[in-house]
N, C-alpha and C positions, 0 to 999 in steps of 0.2 A: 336525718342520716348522720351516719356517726364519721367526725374528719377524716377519719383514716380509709375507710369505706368509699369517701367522696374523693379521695387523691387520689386513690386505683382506678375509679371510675374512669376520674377524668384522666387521668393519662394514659390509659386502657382507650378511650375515644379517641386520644388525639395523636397517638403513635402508630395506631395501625391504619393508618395514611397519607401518604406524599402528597396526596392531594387537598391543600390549605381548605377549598372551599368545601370539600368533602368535611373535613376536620372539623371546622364550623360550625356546618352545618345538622351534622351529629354533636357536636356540643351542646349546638342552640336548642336541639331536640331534648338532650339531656336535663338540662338544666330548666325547660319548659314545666318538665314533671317535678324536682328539685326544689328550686327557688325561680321563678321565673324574672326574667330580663328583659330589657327591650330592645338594649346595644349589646353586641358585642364586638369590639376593633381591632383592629393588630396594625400599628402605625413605627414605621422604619424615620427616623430622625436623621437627615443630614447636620452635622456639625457644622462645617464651615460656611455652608450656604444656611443655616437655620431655617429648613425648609422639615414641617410634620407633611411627611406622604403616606398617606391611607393604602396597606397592600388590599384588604380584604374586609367589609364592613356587614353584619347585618344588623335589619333594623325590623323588629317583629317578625322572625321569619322570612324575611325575605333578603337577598342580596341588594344593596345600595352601594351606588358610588360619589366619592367624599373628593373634594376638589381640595389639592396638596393647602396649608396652612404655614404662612411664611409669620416667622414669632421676630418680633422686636430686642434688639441690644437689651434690654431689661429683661425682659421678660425670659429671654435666654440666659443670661446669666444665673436668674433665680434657680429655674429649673434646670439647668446643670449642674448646680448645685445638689440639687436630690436623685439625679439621674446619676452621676458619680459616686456617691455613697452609695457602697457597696454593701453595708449594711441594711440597708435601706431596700424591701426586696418590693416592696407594695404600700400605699399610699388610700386612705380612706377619702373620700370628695363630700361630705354630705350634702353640699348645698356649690353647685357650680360658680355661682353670683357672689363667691365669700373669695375668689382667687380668680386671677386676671385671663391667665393660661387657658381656662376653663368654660370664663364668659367666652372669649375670642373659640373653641371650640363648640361652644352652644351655639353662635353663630352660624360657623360652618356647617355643621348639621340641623339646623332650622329648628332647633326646639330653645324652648323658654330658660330652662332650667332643666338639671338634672342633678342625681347622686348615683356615688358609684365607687367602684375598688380600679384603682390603677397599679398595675402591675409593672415595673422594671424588669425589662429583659435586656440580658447580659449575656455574652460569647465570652468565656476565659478573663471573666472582669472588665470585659470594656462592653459601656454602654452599647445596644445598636437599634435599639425601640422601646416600645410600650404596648401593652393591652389593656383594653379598658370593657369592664361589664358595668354597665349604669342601667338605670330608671327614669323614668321623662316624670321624676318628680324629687322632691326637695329629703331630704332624712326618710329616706324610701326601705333601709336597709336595719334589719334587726342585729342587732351583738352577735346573735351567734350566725346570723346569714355571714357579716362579715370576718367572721370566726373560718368558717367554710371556703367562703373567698379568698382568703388568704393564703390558701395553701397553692393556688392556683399561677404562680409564676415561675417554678420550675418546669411543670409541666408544657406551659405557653410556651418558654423559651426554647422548648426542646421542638414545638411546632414551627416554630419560628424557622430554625435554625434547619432544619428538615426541608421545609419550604424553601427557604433560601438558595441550601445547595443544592436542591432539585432541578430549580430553577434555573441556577448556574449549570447544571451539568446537562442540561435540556437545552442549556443557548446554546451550547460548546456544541454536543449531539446535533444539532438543525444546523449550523455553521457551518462541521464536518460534511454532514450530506451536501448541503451547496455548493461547499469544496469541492467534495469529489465528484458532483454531476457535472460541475465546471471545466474538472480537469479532464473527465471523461469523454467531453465535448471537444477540448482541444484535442484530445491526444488524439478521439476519432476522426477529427478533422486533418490534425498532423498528418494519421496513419494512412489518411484517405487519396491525400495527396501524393505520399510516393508508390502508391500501386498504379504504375506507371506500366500500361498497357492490359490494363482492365477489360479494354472494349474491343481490345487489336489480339495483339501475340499472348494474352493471357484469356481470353475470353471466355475460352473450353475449361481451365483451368476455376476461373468464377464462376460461371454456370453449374458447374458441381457443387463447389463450397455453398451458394446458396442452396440448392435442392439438400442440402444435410446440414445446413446451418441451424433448423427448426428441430431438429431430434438432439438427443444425447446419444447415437452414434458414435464410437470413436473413433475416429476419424486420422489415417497416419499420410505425412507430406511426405514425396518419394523426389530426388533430384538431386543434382548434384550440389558442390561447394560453392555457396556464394548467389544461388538464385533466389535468394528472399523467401526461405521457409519459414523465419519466425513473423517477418510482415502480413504473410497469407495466412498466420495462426492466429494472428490479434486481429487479420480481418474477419475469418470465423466466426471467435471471439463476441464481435461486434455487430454481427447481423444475428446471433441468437439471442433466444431472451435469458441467458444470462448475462446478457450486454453490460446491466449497474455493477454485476459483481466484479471481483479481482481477476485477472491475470495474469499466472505467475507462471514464471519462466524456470526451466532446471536446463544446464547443459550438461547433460551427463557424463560425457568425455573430460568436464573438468573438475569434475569431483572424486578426491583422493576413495581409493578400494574401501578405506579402513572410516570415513563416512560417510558412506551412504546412507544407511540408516538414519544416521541424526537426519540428515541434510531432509531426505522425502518424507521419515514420518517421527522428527520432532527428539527429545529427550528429559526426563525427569531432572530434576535437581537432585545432585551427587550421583546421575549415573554412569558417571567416568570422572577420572581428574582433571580438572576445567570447567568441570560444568554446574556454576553456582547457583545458575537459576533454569527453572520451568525453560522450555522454549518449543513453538511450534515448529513442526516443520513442513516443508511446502504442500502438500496434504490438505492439511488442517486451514491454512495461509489460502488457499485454492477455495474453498468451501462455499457450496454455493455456485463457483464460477466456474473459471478453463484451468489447467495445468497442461501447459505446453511443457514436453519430454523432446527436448532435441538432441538429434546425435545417438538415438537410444539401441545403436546396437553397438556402443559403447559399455555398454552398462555389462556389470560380471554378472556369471550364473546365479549365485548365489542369492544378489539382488534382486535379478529378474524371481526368484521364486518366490520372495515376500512382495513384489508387484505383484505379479499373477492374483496371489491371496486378497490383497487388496481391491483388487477389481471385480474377484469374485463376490466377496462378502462383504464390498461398502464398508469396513471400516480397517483402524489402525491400530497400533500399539507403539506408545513413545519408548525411547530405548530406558534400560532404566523400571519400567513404569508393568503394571500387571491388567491396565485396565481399558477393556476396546473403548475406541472413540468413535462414532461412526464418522463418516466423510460423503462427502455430495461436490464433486469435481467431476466435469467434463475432459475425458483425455484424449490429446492431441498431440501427435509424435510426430518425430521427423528424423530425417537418414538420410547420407546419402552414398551408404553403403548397399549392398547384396544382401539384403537378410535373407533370402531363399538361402543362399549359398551358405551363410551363416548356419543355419539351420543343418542344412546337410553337414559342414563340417564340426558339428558341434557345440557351434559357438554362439548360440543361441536360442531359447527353447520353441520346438514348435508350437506349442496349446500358446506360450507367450505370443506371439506371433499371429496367430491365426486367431486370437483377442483381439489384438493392439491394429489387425489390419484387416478391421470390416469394410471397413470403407476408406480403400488409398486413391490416392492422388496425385498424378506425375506432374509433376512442373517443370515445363519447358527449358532447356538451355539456351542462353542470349543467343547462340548461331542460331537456334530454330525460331527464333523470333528477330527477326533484323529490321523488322519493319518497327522495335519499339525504340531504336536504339536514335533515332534524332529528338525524340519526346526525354527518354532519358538524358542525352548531352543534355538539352533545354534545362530540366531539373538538376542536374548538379552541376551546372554552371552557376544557375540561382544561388543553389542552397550554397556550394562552398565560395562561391565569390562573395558573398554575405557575412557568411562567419569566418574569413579568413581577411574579411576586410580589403581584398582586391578586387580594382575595376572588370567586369565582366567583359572579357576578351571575345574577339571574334572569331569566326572559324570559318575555314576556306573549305570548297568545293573539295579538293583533295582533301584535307581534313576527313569529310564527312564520307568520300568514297573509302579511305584508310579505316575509319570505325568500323564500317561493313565489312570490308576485305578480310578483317581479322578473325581467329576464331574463338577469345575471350574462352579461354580455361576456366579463367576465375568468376568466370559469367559477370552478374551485377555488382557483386560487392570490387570485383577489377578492375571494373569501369571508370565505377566512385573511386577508387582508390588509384587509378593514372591519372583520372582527367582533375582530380586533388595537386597530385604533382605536377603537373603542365604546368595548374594554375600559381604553383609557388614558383616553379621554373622561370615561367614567361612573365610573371610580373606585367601581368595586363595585355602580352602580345599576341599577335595571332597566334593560332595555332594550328597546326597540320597536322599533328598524329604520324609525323611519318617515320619516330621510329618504331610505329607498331609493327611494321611487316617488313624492320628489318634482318636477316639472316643472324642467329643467334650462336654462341657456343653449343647450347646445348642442344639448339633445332627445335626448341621449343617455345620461349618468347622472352622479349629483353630486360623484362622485371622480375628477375632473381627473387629466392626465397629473400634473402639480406641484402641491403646493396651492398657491393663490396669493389674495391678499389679496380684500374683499367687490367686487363686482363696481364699484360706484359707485367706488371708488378707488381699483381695480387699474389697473396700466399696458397700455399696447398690447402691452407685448413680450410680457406672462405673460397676456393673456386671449384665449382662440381666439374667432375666429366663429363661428359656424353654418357645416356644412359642407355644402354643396349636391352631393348626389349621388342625388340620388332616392332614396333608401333611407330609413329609418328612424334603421337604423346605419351608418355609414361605415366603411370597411373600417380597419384598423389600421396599416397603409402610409397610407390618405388621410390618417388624423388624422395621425401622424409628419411627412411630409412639409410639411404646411399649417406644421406646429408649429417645425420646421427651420428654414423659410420666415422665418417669424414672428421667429423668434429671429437669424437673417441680417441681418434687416432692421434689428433692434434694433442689430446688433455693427458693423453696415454693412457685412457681406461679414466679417468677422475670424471666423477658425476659433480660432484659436491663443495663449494668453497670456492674460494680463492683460485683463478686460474680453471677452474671445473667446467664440462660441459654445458651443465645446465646455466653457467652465469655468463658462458658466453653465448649462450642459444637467446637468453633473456626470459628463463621458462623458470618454473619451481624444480625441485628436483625429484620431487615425489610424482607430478607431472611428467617429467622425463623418464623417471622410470615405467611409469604405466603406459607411454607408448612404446616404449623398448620392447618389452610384453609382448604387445599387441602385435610389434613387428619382428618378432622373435628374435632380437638384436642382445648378446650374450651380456653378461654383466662380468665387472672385474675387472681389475686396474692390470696394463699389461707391464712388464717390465723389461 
């Protein structure tokens, strides 16, 4: 066979796979009909430890394993000598027993003697092994075999090095999965822990979520502000079998009008200004797994019509971009708004709606569940006495009839967030809870949207009225809007900057304008 013929061959065998022993062993094949051999090795050299470790050895067809070869201060130095010469690509052996390297190699592999072509492989000039094709005999090899031979250590190094990063990116790959079935396991376990009245005051509420945890169903949370709809979405999540995949969260009420699109299905590189690279969007991120939509009658018409599409037809289009992707997300919404009423007024589409709410789900308000709320104290006494680094205080009789007596507007997330403050208030001391069900300005409850200074010397801007709606409670758009209102009035119409609404609200401004919107609250500075 003519050399150039034999250099296709073999690099044609040993690039069309990642797999060293594959690679080999279709060499070994090759070379059988060729010139045949009896070794052929691929040996990785530690420098500072002078340690020859065999990745992959055969010996007559068959795979054998070669015990690592620790080389002597001498003997090392010789042969890095020729391992650094660069010029230096390959190296003839006729007779093993004529060079020390060699005998001490003939040992390790239990033959007498041998000859053979050693090849130097190199990464960007530095040394990082050797391949050797030998004979279990002495001047075994003709002029022109090793004429043949010779050509053979670019291509080796390219197996080499093929192998190598494979390998590495195959450890990094199995690490990653360990990772994340580890973290998957905490987190299940974290999440598992605060669904905190599972078997009591949620029980009706679990019993569903498993009977529809086994389908791809979409499944929407119905309830109000603060009852744990994204916890109930990641418990979902977690009794389906797409348990290993992702769960990716969108709240759509805080995502600016103007992207949405990027944000749920992703954008090309240069398809606006900003956007220098590829990037997915939560779609894509989803894949496989859940896509919890919370807040989603939040979301503008416009949006809701490229949702719709997408749930029809299983796939996406990044902004920017001409070409469907398809998608495999479970979807999981939550509100705790009227979407009926939405619907009727417009403001949200039916066919969207009557998709997204095959299968809904009411979740309990803390009043209708009172029997969970000593299980809950118990839990965020733990959790925040823990992370907050204070001794876990006690709680009296009155205490615990005060929890109950109240009616928690802000349901669970209220709770965690008073019995947060006690716990920095009291600095370890009992506690009573008794200004829960103290009589309020607003006749509503003593935890203002802000805190804000004692009533006698607070300002106009930071103290609400009474809100006159016949109710008892005012809905949580009323108080928002009055509160908007209030703080406009303050900035004299300024959204934006210095002294602006939004920077005293502590919101973005393009936030503050999408609930002004929403709450039909006028724009424009007054003067």
């Amino acid at each position: 066979m003519q050399k150039n013929d034999f250099f296709r061959s073999v690099t044609k065998i040993i690039c069309s796979t990642l797999n060293m022993q594959k690679a080999i062993t279709d060499l070994n094949q090759f070379l059988e009909k060729e010139l045949p051999v009896d070794t052929i090795s691929f040996e990785i050299y530690d420098d500072e430890k002078q340690i020859l470790h065999n990745i992959i050895s055969m010996y007559k067809g068959k795979q054998r394993l070669i015990p690592d070869l620790i080389i002597s201060d001498e003997i090392h130095e010789d042969f890095m000598i020729s391992a650094k010469d660069e010029q230096m690509l390959f190296e003839y052996i006729p007779n093993s027993r004529d060079q020390e390297i060699s005998k001490q190699v003939s040992k390790r592999i239990t033959t007498e003697v041998f000859s053979g072509m050693i090849c130097y492989l190199r990464i960007e000039g530095e040394f990082v092994g050797a391949a050797a094709v030998t004979r279990d005999r002495p001047y075994a090899f003709t002029e022109e075999e090793i004429d043949l031979l010779s050509s053979l250590s670019e291509p080796l190094t390219i197996a080499l090095v093929n192998a190598l990063r494979f390998d590495e990116l195959k450890a990094v790959k199995d690490q990653l999965q360990d990772d994340n079935k580890f973290l998957q396991r905490e987190l299940a376990k974290k999440a598992g822990e605060t669904i905190i009245g599972a078997h009591s005051g949620l029980k009706a509420t679990m019993d569903m979520l498993t009977q529809v945890a086994g389908t791809d169903v979409p499944v929407m949370l119905l309830g109000e502000t603060g009852v744990g709809k994204e916890v109930l979405a990641n418990a979902l999540h977690r009794m389906s079998p797409r348990r290993d995949k992702p769960f990716i969260t969108v709240n759509c009420g805080a995502i600016p009008e103007a992207l949405v699109d990027s944000v749920l299905f992703g954008y090309e590189k240069g398809a606006f200004t900003g956007a220098t690279q590829q990037r997915k969007g939560r779609f894509e991120r989803a894949c496989g797994g859940t896509l919890f939509l919370d807040e989603i009658g939040e979301l503008p018409l416009d949006a809701q019509v490229r949702l719709l599409r997408v749930l029809q037809e299983k796939k996406i289009e990044r902004v920017g971009g001409d070409v469907e992707i398809p998608v495999d997300a479970r979807i999981v919404t939550a509100t705790h708004r009227d979407l009926r009423k939405l619907v009727e007024e417009g403001k949200f589409r039916e066919d969207l709606w009557f998709r997204l709410s095959t299968f809904p789900v009411e979740i309990p308000p803390l009043r209708e569940r009172l029997t969970d709320i000593p299980m809950l104290l118990a839990h965020f006494l733990k959790t925040c006495s823990e992370r907050l680094g204070i001794p876990q205080p006690p709680v009296t009789a009155e205490g615990i009839d005060n929890l109950h007596a109240y009616s928690w507007p802000g349901n669970v997330r209220e709770m965690h967030n008073i019995i947060e403050r006690q716990l920095i208030l009291g600095q370890g001391k009992v506690l009573t809870f008794s200004s829960l069900n103290e009589p309020s300005e607003t006749n509503t409850t003593t935890y203002p949207l802000v805190e804000v200074a004692p009533a006698e010397t607070a300002s106009a801007a930071t103290r609400l009225p009474p809100v006159d709606t016949g109710n008892t409670f005012p809905t949580l758009d009323e108080v928002m809007r009055l509160y908007i209102e209030k703080t406009l009035a303050h900035c004299n119409g300024k959204i934006e900057g210095t002294d602006g609404a939004a920077q005293l609200l502590g919101i973005n401004p393009s936030t503050l304008r999408h609930r002004m919107r929403k709450l039909n609250i006028a724009f424009g500075k007054k003067h």
